[in-house]
C-alpha positions in Angstrom: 9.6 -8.5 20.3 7.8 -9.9 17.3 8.9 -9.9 13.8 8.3 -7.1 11.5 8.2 -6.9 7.8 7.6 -4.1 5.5 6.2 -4.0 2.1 6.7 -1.1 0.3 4.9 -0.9 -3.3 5.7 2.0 -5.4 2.5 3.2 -6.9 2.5 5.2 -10.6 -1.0 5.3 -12.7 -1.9 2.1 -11.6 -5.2 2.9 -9.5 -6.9 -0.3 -11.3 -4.1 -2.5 -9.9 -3.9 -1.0 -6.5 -6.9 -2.5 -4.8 -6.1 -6.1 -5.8 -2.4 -5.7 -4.2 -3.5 -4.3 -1.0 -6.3 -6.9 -0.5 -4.0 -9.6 -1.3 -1.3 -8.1 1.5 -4.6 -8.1 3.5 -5.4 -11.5 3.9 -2.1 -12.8 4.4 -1.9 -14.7 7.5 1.5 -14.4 9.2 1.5 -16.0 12.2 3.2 -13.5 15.0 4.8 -11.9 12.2 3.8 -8.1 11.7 3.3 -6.5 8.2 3.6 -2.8 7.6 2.7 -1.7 4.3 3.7 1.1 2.7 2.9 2.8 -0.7 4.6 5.7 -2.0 2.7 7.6 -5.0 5.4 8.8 -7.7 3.3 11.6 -9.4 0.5 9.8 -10.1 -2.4 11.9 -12.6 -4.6 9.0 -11.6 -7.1 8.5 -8.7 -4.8 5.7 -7.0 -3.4 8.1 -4.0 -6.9 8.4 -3.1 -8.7 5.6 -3.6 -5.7 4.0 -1.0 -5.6 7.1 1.1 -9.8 6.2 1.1 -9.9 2.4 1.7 -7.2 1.4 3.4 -6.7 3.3 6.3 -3.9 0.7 7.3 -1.4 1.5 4.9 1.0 3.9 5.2 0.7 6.3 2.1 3.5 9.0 0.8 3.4 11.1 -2.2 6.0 12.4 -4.3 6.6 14.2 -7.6 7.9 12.5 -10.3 
């Protein structure tokens, strides 16, 4: 069974930032090892949920109130 890590970012107003965290998760080369990311919107009044839940069909996405 391979080795799994999680990464789980918590997300708040920061849909400038996002982008440049996910991509950087994305080209991480981990040998065997797999990643699942995870990003949990905390009420966000930004366009961040979607521009993730629109890109980046890979991560897993939760929303939340804050």
């Amino acid at each position: 069974m391979p080795l799994k890590i999680s990464i789980i970012i918590p997300l708040y107003n920061r849909a400038n930032l996002i982008g440049y965290t996910l991509d950087s998760i994305a080209g991480q080369n981990c040998n065997g090892i797999e990643l699942e990311t995870i990003v949990v919107d905390d009420g966000s009044t930004d366009e961040g949920y979607e521009r993730v839940k629109k890109q980046y069909s890979w991560v897993k996405l939760y929303k939340q109130h804050n």
